[in-house]
C-alpha positions as CSV (number, residue, x, y, z in Angstrom):
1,X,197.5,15.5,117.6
2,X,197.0,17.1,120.7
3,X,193.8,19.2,120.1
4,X,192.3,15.5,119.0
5,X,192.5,13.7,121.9
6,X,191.0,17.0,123.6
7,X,188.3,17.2,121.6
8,X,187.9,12.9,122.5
9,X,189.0,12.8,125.7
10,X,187.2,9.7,126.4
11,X,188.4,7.8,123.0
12,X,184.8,7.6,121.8
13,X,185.7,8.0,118.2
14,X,189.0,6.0,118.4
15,X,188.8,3.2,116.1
16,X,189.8,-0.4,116.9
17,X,193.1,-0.8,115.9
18,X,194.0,3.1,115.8
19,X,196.9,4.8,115.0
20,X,196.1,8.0,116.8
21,X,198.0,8.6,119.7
22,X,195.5,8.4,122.7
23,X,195.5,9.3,126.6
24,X,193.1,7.4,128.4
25,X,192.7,9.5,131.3
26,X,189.7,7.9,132.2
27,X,191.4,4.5,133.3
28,X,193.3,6.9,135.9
29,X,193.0,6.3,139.3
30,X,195.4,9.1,140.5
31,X,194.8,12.2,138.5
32,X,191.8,14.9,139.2
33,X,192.9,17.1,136.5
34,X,195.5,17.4,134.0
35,X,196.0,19.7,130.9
36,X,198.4,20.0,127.5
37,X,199.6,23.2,126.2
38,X,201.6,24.3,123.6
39,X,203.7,27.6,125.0
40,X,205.8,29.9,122.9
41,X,209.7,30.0,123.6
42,X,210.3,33.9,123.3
43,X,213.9,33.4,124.7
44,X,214.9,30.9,121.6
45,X,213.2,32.8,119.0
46,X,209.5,33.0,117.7
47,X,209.5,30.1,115.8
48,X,210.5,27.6,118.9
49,X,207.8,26.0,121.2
50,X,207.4,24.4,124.4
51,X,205.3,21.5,125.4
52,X,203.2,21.8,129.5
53,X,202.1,19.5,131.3
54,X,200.8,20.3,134.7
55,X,198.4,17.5,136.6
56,X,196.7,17.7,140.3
57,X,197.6,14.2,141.2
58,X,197.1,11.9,144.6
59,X,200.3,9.8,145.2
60,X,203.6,10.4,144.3
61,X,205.4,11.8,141.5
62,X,207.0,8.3,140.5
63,X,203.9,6.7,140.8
64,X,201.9,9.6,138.9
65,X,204.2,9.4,135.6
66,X,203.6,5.4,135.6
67,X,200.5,5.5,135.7
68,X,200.4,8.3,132.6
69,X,202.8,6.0,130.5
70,X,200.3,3.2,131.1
71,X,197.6,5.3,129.8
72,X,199.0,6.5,127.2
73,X,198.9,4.4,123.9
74,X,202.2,6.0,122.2
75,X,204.1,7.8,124.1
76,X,207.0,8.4,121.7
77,X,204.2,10.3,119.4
78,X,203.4,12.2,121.9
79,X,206.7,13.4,123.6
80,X,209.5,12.4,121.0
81,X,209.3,15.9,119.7
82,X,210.8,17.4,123.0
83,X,214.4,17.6,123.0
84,X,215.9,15.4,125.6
85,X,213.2,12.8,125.3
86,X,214.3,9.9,124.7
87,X,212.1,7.0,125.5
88,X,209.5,5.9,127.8
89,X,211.7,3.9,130.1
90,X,213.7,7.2,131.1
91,X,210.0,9.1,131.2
92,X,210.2,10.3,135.0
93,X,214.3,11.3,134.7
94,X,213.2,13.2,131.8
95,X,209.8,14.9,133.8
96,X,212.1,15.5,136.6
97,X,214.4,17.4,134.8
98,X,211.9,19.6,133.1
99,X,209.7,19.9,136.1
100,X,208.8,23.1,138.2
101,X,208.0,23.5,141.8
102,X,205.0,26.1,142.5
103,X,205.5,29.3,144.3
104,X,201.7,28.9,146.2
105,X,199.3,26.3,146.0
106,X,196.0,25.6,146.6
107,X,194.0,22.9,147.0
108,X,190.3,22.7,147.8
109,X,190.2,19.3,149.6
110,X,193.7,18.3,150.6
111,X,193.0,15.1,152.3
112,X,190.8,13.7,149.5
113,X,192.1,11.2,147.0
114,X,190.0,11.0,143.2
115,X,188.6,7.6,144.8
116,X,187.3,8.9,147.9
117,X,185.4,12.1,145.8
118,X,184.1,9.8,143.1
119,X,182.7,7.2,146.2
120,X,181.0,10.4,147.5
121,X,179.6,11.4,144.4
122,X,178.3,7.8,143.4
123,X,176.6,7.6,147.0
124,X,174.8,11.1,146.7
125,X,173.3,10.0,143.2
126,X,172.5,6.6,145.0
127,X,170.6,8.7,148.2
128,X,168.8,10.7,145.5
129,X,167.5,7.3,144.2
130,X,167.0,5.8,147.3
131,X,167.2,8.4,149.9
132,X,168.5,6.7,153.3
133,X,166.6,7.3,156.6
134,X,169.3,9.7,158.0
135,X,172.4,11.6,157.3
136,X,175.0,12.6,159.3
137,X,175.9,16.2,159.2
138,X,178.7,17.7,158.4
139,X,182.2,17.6,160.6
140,X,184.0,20.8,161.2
141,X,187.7,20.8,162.4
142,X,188.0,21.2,165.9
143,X,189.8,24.8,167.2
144,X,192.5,22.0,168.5
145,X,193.0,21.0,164.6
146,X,192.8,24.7,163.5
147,X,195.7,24.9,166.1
148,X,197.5,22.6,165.5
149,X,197.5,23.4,161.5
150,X,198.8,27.3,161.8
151,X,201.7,26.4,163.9
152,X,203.8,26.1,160.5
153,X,203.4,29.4,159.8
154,X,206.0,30.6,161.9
155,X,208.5,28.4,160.0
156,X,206.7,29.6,156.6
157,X,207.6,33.4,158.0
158,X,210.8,32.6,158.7
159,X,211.6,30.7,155.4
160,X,209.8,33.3,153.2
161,X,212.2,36.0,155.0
162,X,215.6,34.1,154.3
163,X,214.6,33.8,150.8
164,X,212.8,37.1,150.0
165,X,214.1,39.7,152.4
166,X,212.2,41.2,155.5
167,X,211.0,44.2,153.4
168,X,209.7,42.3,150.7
169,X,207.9,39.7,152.6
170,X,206.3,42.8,154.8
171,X,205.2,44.7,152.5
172,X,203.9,41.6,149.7
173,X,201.8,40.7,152.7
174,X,200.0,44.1,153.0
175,X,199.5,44.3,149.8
176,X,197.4,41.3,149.8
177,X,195.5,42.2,152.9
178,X,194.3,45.8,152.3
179,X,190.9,45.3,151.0
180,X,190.3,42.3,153.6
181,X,189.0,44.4,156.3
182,X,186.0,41.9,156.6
183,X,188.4,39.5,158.8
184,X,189.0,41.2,162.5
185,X,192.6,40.4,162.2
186,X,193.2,41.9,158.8
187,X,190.8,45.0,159.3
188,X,193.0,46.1,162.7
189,X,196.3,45.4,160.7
190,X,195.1,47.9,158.3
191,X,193.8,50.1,160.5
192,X,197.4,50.1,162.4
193,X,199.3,50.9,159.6
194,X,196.9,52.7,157.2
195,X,197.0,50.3,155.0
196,X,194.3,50.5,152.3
197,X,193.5,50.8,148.2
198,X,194.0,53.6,147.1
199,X,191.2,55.6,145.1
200,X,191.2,55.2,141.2
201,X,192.7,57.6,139.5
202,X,189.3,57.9,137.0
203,X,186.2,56.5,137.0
204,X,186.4,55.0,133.4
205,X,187.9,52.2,132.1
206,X,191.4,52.5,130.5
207,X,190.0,49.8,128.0
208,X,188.9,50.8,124.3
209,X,185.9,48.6,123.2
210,X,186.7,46.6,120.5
211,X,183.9,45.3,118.6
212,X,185.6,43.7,115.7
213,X,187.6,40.7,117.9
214,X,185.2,37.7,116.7
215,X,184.1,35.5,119.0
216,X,181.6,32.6,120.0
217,X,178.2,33.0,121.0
218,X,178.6,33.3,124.6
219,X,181.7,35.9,123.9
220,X,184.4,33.3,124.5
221,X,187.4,34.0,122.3
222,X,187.2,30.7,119.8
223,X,190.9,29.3,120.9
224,X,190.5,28.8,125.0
225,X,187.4,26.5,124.2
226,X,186.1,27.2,127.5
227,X,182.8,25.7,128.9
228,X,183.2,22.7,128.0
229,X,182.1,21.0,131.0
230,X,181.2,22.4,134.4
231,X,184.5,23.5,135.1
232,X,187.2,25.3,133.2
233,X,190.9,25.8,133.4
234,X,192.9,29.1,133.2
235,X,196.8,29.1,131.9
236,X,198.2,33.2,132.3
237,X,201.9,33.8,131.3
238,X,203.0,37.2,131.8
239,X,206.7,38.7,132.3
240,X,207.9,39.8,135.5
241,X,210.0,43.3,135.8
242,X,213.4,43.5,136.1
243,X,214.4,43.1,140.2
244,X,210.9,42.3,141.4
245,X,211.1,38.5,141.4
246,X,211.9,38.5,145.3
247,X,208.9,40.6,145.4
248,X,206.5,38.2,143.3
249,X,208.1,35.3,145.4
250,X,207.2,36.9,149.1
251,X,203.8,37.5,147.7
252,X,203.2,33.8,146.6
253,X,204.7,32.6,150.1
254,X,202.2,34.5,151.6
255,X,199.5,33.1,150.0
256,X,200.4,29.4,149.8
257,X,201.0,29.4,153.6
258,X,197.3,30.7,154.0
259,X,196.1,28.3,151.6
260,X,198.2,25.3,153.5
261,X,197.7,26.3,157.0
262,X,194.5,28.4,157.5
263,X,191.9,27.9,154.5
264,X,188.9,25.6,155.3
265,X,188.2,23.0,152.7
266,X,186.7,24.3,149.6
267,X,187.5,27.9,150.2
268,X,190.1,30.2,149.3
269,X,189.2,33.7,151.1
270,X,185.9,32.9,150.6
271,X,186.2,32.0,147.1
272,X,184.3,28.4,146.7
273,X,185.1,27.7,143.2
274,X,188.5,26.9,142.6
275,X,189.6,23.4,142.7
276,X,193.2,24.2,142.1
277,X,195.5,26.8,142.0
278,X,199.1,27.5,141.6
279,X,201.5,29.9,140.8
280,X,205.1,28.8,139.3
281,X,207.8,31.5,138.8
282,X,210.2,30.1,135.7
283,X,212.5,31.1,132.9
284,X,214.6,32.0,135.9
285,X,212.5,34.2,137.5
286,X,211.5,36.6,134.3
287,X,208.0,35.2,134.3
288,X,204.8,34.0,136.4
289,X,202.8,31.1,135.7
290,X,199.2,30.6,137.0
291,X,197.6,27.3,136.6
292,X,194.1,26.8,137.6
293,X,191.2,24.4,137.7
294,X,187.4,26.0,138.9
295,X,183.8,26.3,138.2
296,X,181.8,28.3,136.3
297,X,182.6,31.1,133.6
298,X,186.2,32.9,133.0
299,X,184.1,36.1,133.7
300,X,182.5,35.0,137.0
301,X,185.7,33.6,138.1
302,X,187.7,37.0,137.3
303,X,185.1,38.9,139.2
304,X,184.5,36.5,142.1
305,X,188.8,37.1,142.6
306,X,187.7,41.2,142.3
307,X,185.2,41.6,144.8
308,X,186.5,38.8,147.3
309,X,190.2,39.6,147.6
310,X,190.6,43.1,144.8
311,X,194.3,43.5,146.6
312,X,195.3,39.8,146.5
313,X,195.2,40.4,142.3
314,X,197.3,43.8,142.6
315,X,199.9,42.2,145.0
316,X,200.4,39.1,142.4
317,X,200.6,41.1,139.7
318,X,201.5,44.9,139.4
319,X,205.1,43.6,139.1
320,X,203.9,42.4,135.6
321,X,205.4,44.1,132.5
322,X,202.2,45.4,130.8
323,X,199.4,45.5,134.1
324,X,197.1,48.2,133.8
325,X,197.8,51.7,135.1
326,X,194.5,51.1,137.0
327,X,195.3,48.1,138.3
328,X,192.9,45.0,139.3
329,X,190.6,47.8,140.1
330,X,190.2,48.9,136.3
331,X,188.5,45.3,135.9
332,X,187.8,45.6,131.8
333,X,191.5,46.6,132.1
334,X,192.9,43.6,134.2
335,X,190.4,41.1,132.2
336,X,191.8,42.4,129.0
337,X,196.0,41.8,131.0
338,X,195.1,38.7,131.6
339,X,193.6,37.3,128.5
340,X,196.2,38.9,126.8
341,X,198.7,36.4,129.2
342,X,196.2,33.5,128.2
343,X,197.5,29.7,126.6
344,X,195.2,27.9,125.3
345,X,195.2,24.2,126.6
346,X,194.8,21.8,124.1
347,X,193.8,18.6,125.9
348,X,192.0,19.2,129.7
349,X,190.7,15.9,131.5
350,X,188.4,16.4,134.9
351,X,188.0,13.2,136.9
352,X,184.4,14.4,137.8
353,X,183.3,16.8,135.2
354,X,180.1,18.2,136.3
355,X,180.7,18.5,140.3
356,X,181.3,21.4,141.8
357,X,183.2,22.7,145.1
358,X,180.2,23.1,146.8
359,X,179.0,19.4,145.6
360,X,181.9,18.1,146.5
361,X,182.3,19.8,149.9
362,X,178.7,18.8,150.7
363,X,179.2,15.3,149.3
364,X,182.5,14.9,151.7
365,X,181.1,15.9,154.3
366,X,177.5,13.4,154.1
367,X,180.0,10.9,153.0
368,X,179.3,7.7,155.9
């Protein structure tokens, strides 16, 4: 039912009346992306399952779950196979009981709604029509708003130490910023405390080819569906080790008070392809979660992480039960750890399909 609407995300081969369960995601006026997954249940035995949900949304959560009931032409199809559903009137007590806050997250434009980037959009495929007499240039925040921005991240220091513990909050952080020696600040922390990747161990890959694994044409494994559209969307699950959750947590604090406080719009440590990104620790803290929406291939998106911040992908991860020996620096190795982590999302919706970051950024920033 699921893979269905995915593959008809607009309804286009609904009939009229139909008795297929359908999400018309494109009468939302809230949502920028949302995705269905079916995840296994390994603490309730093979054979269980669990239904995700996870949605980048403007408004509020009330106000978001609405809207999806009113979109949605049978919702009882859809979620009266989940225990504690019972009906759509008690939709958002049930979501709220089921729901999970995010360890980080990042957003590439924070103050703009789905309107406002469609409106921006429609008016740069307008200019190329009719192209106006002038533009105005982009608008950079002031040092004043820069300022004025970090100041939380004090309290997120603070907050991140009561929860995690001075030593893992110290040492999540430089794990993150030893190969970030082309920002001033990071490159004299390291230098002060000699903090840096280490070598790799060997020069080969810890992988073995495997040339019998079929896949598609462009070597997509056939289940994730990916490139679709211009964007894609990644779903990792992997198991955190015994007594290293306060570890994973300080690590994520880190990160999502960068991403909140310090990263310009469209840009994640110079990363400019990620729409969204978070990471949710669940199942009481035995396993991570990464959700995320970007541009372009799995593959280019792996290696943009690897050359633009190598350590940020050790810090998250060597916690994990089955990360390579190597590390994020054996790259076949990590590729392999992470696909290995991969769900497969069954229904993904993009309010604007074939825009970039960099489209969008630019499109923002001409908007008048």
């Amino acid at each position: 039912m699921l893979r269905a609407i995915g593959d008809d995300i607009k309804g286009r081969t609904l009939s009229a009346p139909s008795i297929r369960p359908h999400i018309d995601f494109t009468r939302s006026r809230q949502i920028h992306f949302a995705r269905f997954a079916i995840l296994d249940d390994p603490d309730r035995g093979p054979m269980r399952k669990r239904l995700f949900y996870a949605s980048a949304y403007d408004g509020g959560l009330d106000d978001h779950l609405a809207e999806v009931v009113a979109i949605t032409s049978d919702m009882n199809a859809i979620w009266g196979r989940c225990e504690d559903y019972t009906n759509e009137a008690r939709f958002s007590e049930f979501i709220r009981a089921h729901a999970h806050e995010h360890e980080a997250l990042y957003i590439a434009f924070r103050d703009a709604t789905v309107e406002r980037i469609q409106q921006s959009i429609a008016q740069r495929r307008e200019a190329e029509v009719h192209p106006p007499a002038a533009q105005a240039g982009p608008r950079s925040a002031s040092a004043i708003e820069r300022l004025i921005r970090a100041v939380p991240i004090v309290f997120d220091v603070w907050r991140a130490i009561a929860r995690c513990g001075f030593v893992n909050v110290f040492r999540g952080t430089q794990r993150i910023i030893a190969s970030l020696d082309r920002y001033a600040l990071f490159r004299w922390s390291n230098w002060i405390t000699h903090n840096h990747l280490g070598p790799m161990v060997s020069a080969y890959s810890s992988v073995d080819l495997d040339n019998c694994q079929r896949r598609s044409a462009d070597g997509v494994p056939p289940a994730f569906r990916e490139d679709v559209v211009t964007q894609n969307q990644l779903t990792v699950i992997t198991a955190v080790r015994e007594g290293h959750v306060d570890r994973v947590r300080a690590v994520l604090s880190a990160i999502d008070s960068y991403a909140k406080r310090l990263s310009p719009d469209g840009s994640l440590i110079g990363i400019s392809t990620i729409h969204f990104v978070r990471w949710l620790v669940i199942d009481g803290g035995r396993r991570l979660m990464l959700v995320s929406d970007y541009d372009g291939s799995w593959e280019s998106y792996i290696d943009e992480f690897a050359e633009m911040i190598l350590s940020g992908l050790e810090a998250i991860w060597e916690t994990a039960e089955g990360f390579p020996p190597g590390g994020a620096r054996d790259l076949p190795a990590f590729k392999q750890f992470l696909r290995g982590g991969q769900v497969p999302s069954e229904v993904f919706f993009s309010a604007y399909p074939e825009e970039t970051v960099l489209n969008i950024v630019d499109d923002l920033a001409r908007r008048t």
